[in-house]
C-alpha positions in Angstrom: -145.8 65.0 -283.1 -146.1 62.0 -280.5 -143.2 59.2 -280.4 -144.0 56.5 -278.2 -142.5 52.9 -277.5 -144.4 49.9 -276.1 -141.9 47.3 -274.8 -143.1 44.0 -274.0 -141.1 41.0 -272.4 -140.6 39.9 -276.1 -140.6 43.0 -278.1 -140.4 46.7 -278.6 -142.9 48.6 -281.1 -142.2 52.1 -281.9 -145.1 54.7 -283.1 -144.6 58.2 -284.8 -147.5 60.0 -285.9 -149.2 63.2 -285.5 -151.4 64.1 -282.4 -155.2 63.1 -283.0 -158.3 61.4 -282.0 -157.4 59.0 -284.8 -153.7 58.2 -284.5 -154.5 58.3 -280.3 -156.7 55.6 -280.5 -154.5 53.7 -283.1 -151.9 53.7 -280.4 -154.2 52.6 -277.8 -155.5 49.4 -279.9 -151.5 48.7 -280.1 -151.0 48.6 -276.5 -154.0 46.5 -275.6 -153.1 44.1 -278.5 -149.4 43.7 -276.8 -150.4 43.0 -273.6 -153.0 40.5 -274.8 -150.3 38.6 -276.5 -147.3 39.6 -274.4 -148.2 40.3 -271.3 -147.6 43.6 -269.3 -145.9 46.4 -271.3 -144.0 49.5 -270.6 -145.4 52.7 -272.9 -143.4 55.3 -273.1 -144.5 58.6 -275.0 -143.1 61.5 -276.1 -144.5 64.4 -277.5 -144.1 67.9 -278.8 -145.2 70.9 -276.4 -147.5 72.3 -279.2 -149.4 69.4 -279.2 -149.8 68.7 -275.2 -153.5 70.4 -275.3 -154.5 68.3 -278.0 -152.7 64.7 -276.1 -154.5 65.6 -273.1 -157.7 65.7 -274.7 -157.2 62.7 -276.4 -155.6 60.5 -274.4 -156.0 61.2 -270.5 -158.5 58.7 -270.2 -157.6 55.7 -271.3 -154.0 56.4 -270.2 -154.9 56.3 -266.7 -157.2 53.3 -267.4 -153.9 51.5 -268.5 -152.0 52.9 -265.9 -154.6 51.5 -263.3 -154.4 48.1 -264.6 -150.8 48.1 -264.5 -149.8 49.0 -267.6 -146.3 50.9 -266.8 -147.2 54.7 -268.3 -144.5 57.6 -269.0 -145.4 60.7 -270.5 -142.7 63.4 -271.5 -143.8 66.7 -273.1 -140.6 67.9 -274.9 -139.9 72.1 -274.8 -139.9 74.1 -278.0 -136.8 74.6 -279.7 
């Protein structure tokens, strides 16, 4: 499971969903849309431990893209309880 927050300068969206290609990408088109409209934004993820493999492969890429363009990036993989 993957939590994440994008905060803008006007706005926060939160997004819960399960970790894959699909809801990856979903997530991605979100943060591009709010800093097209708002500016830079801050994203902030969470995610489960059982589901870092699958993040990694998803995500790594275009998170460092963002990340490289300024887009503030923080990643936390949360321990089994």
């Amino acid at each position: 499971m993957l939590h994440a927050v994008i905060r803008s300068s006007r706005d926060a969206m939160h997004f819960i969903a399960e970790v894959n290609g699909y809801n990856l990408q979903t997530l991605r088109q979100h943060v591009r849309q709010t800093s097209r409209e708002d500016g830079p934004v801050h994203l902030r993820v969470e995610i489960d431990a059982d589901d870092e493999a699958a993040f990694v492969h998803h995500a790594t890429r275009w998170l460092r893209a963002l990340s490289q363009r300024g887009t503030a990036v923080e990643v936390e993989v949360l321990s089994a309880a």
